[in-house]
C-alpha positions in Angstrom: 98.2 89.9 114.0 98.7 92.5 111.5 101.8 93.9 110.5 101.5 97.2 112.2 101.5 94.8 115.4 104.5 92.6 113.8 106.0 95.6 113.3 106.6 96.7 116.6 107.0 93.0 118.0 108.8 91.2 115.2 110.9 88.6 117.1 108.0 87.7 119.0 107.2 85.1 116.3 107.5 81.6 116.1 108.5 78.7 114.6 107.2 76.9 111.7 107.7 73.7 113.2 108.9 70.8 112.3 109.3 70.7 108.7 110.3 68.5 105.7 112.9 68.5 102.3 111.0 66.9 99.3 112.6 66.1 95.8 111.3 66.6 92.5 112.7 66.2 89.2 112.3 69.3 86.7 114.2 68.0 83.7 115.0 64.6 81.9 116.6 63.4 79.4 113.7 64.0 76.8 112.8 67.9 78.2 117.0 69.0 79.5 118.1 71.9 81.3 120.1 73.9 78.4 122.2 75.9 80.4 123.3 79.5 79.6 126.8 78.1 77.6 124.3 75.8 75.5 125.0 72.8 76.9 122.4 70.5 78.3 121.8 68.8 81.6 119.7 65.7 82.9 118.3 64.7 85.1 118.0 67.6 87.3 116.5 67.1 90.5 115.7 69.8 93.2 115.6 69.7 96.7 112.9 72.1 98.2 111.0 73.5 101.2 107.7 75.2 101.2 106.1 77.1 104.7 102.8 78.7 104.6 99.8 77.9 102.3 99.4 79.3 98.5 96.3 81.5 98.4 93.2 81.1 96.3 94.6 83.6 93.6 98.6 82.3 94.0 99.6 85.8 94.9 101.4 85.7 97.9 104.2 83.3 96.9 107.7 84.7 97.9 111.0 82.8 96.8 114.2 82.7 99.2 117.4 82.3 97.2 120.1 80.8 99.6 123.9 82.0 99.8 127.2 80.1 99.3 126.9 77.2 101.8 123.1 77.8 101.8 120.6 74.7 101.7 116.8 74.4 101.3 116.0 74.2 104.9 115.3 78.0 105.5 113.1 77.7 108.4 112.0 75.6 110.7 113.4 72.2 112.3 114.0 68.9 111.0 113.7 67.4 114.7 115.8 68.8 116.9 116.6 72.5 118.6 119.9 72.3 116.4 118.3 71.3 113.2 117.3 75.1 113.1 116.9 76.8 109.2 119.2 79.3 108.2 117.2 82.2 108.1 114.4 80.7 110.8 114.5 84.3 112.4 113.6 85.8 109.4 110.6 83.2 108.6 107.4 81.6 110.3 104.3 82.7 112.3 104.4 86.7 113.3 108.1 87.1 111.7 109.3 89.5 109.3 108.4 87.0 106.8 104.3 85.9 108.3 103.9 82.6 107.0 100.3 83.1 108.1 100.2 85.7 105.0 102.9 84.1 102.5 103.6 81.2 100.6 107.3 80.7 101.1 109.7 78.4 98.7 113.4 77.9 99.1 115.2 75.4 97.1 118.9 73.9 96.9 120.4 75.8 94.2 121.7 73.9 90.9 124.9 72.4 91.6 124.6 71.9 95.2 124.7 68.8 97.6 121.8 68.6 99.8 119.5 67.0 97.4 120.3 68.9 94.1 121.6 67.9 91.2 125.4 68.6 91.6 129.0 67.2 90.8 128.3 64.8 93.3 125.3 63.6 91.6 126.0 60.3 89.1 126.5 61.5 85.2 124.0 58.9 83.7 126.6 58.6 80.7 129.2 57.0 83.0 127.3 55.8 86.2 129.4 57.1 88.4 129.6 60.8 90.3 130.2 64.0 87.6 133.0 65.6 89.9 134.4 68.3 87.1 132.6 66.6 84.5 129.7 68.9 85.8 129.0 71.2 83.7 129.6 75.1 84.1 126.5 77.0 84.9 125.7 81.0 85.9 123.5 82.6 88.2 121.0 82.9 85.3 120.9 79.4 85.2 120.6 79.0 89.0 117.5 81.0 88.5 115.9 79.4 85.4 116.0 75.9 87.6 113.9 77.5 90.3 111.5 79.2 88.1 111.0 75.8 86.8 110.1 74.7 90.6 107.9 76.8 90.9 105.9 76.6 88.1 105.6 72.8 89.0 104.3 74.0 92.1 101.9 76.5 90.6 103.4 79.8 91.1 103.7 82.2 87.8 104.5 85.4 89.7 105.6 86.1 92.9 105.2 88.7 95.5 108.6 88.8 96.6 111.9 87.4 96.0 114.9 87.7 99.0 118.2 86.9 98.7 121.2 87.3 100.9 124.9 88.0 98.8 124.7 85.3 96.1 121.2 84.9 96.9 120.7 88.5 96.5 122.7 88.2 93.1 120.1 86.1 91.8 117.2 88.2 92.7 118.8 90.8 90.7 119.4 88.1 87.7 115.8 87.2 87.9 114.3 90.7 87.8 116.4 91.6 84.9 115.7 88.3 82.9 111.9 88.2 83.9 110.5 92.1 84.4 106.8 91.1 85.1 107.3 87.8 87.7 108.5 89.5 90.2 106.7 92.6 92.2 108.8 93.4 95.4 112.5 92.1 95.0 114.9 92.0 98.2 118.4 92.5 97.6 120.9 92.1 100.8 124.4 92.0 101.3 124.2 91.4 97.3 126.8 92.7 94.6 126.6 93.0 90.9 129.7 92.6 90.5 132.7 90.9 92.3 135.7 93.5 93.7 139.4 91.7 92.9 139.3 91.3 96.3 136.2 89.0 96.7 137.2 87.1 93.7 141.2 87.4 95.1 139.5 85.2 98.5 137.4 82.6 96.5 140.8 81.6 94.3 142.5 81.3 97.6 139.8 79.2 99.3 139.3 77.3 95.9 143.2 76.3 95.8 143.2 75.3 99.0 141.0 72.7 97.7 142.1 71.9 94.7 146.0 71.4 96.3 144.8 69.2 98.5 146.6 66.0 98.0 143.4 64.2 98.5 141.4 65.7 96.0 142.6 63.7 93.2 140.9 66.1 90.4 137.5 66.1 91.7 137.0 62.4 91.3 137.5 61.4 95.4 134.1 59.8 95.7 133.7 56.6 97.1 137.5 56.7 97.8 137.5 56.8 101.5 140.0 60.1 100.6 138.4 63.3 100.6 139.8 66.9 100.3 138.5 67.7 104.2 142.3 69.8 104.8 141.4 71.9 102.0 137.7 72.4 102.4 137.7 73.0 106.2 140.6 75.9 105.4 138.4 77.5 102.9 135.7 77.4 105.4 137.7 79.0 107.9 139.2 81.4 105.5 135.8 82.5 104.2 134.5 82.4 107.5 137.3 85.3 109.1 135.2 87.4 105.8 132.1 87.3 107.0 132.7 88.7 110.3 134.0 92.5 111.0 136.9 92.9 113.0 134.7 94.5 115.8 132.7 91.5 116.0 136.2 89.2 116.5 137.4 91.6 119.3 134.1 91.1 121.2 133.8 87.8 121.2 137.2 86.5 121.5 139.8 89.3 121.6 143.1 87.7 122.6 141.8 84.9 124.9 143.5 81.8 125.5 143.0 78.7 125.8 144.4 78.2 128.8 144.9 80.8 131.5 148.5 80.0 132.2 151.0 80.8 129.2 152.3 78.1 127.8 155.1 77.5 125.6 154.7 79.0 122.1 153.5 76.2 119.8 152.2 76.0 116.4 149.1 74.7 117.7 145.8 75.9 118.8 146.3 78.7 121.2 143.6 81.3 121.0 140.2 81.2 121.1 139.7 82.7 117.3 142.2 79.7 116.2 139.5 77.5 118.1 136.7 78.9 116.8 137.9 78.6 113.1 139.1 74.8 113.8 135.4 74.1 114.5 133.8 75.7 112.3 135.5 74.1 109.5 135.3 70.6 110.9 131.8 71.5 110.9 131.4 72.5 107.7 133.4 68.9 106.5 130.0 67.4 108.2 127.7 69.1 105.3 129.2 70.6 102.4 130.7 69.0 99.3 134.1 70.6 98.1 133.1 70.4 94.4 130.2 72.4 94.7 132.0 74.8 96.9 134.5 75.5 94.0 131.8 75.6 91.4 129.4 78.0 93.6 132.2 79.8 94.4 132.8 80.7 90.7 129.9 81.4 89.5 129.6 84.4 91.8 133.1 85.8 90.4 131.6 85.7 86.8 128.4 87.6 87.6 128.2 91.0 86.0 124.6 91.4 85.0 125.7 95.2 84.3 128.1 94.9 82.1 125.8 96.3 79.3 124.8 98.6 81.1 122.3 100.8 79.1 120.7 97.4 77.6 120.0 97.1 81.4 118.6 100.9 82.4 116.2 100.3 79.1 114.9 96.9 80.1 114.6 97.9 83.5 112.5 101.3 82.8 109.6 98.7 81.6 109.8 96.7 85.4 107.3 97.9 87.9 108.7 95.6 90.4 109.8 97.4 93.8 113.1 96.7 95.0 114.9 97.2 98.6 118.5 97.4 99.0 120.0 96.6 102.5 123.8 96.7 103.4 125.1 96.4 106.7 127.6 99.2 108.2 130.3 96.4 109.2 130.2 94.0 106.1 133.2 94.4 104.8 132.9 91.5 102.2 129.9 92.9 100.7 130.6 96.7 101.4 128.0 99.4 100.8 129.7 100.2 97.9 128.0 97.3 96.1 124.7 98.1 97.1 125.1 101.9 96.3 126.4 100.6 93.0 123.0 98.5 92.5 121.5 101.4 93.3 122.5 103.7 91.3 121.6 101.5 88.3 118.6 101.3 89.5 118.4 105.2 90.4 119.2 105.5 86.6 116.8 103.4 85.1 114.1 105.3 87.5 112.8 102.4 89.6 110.9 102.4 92.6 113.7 101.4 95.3 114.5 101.7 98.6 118.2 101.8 100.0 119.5 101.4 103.5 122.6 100.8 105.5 122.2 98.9 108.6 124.1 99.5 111.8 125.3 96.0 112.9 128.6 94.7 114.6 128.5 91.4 112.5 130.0 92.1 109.2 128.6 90.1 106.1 126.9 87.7 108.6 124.4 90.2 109.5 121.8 89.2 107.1 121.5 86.1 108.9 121.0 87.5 112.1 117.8 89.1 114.3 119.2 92.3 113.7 115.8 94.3 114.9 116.4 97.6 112.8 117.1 95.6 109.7 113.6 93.0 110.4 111.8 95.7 110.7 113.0 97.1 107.5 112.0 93.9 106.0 108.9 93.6 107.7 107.7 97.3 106.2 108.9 96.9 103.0 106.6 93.7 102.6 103.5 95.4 104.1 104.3 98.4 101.2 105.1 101.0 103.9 108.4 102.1 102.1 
């Protein structure tokens, strides 16, 4: 299939299959991550997934940098119709992303809890989990650990790096930081720098945590008492920002839970309240709330334009090609960021591309098989824009 027939067809793909998460350590204590503030890290192990095969001349590699709650499993199945990837309608035979034509790599990000090295991990200095004692690291760190990935797995440039809001923040680090490894860079739903707002719904989320009476300063490993109150209402709070108010209306409106009308209580009631209650039980089932306050803030420090010309003169030496995608209803991630990527970019006289997609489902949009916005993808890879 080529990719003027994807292009007309592109949710006609299909899975990858089943699929599997390996491990691989990239640092120890003789070779150790130095992070951005100079301190140093080890062990750091990675959790990864690869779809595809790597061609003779290891040019069709592209790198998918996962969001917030994001994991390594971007596509495929890990047995079952509900162990679906994240972005599985993005990636896999005849999708936006061919893996009949790409080498794809996704990894657990630095500081994460699906396999990476994270507060959860054990400190080797004390033998027991890091909690807070884990160190502070950036989005330029975040990147440096997967560039180390995939130079263990061969790859020294890339055809493409994609990345959804913090994802999409560390495409933009990488380019910056690295001008020649990467030649088409996807930026969606991404910001270059925090709004008071975004960083005003983090702290809130984050204390919600941290009040928890069970969170006992990040050390409630092994403790049988674990900040799930917290957590799941910074899940549910972040969750009501990723949506658009048009998509809430739709799908639940005012509905009830029951038909008759009760009594008022200060219980569930309405469907949104339902909705909300299960997606943050949910989200007890896979997420650790020390890496949720640590990814959290690394996004409210990133502000790879704050020297701005230092930026335009790097950037004027990068022939990398970049698309910019913002969704119409994402209120979280507004256009405004992306026309403020782009304008930088504009400056600096790069070869870009920037669109606003209509789509009813706010910030979430980038996850979903939106068709005008695969397409998008889909031509942009095959160098039509």
């Amino acid at each position: 299939m080529t990719h003027e027939t994807l292009g007309s067809n592109a949710e006609a793909g299909t899975s990858v299959g089943l699929v599997a998460t390996q491990n691989v350590r990239l640092f120890d204590e003789e070779r150790p991550l130095v992070l951005e503030s100079g301190e140093t890290l080890a062990p750091v192990d990675v959790a990864y997934e690869t779809y595809g095969e790597l061609n003779a001349e290891r040019s069709n590699a592209i790198v998918f940098c996962h969001a917030l709650t994001g994991d390594a499993h971007a596509a495929g199945h890990h047995g079952g119709p509900k162990t679906e990837g994240w972005w599985d309608s993005m990636i896999g035979p005849g999708k936006p992303v061919d893996t009949r034509r790409y080498f794809v790599v996704c990894s657990n990000l630095l500081g994460g809890c699906s396999g990476s090295t994270g507060p959860s991990s054990t400190d080797p200095a004390t033998g027991k989990p890091y909690g807070l004692r884990f160190p502070h690291f950036s989005v330029r760190d975040l990147v440096e650990v997967q560039r180390a990935l995939l130079r263990k797995l061969g790859v020294e440039k890339l055809y493409a790096g994609v990345g959804g809001s913090l994802g999409g923040m560390q495409i933009l680090q990488w380019v910056l930081d690295h001008p020649g490894e990467m030649r088409n860079a996807l930026l969606i739903c991404a910001s270059s720098r925090l709004t008071p707002e975004n960083i005003a719904f983090s702290s809130v989320a984050r204390n919600s945590i941290m009040r928890d009476v069970n969170f006992q300063n990040g050390d409630y490993y092994g403790t049988g008492r674990e900040p799930d109150s917290g957590l799941a209402v910074a899940r549910m709070l972040a969750h009501i920002t990723y949506l658009s108010g048009e998509a809430l209306e739709t799908k639940f409106g005012r509905e009830r839970r029951q038909a008759q009308e009760p009594s008022p209580t200060f219980g569930i009631d309405f469907q949104i309240e339902s909705y909300l209650d299960h997606q943050g039980e949910k989200f007890l089932k896979r997420f650790d709330a020390n890496t949720y306050l640590y990814l959290s803030r690394v996004m409210d420090y990133f502000d790879p334009f704050a020297d701005e010309n230092a930026v335009v003169e790097g950037l004027r030496q990068s022939s990398t090609r970049f698309l910019v995608v913002s969704f119409d209803t994402d209120w979280r991630f507004s256009t405004s960021h992306s026309l403020e990527i782009a304008r930088v970019l504009e400056r600096a006289g790069c070869d870009f591309v920037r669109e606003e997609i209509a789509s009813p489902w706010g910030h979430d949009s980038f996850l979903l098989p939106v068709p005008a916005y695969h397409q998008l993808v889909c031509d942009f890879l095959a160098g039509k824009h």
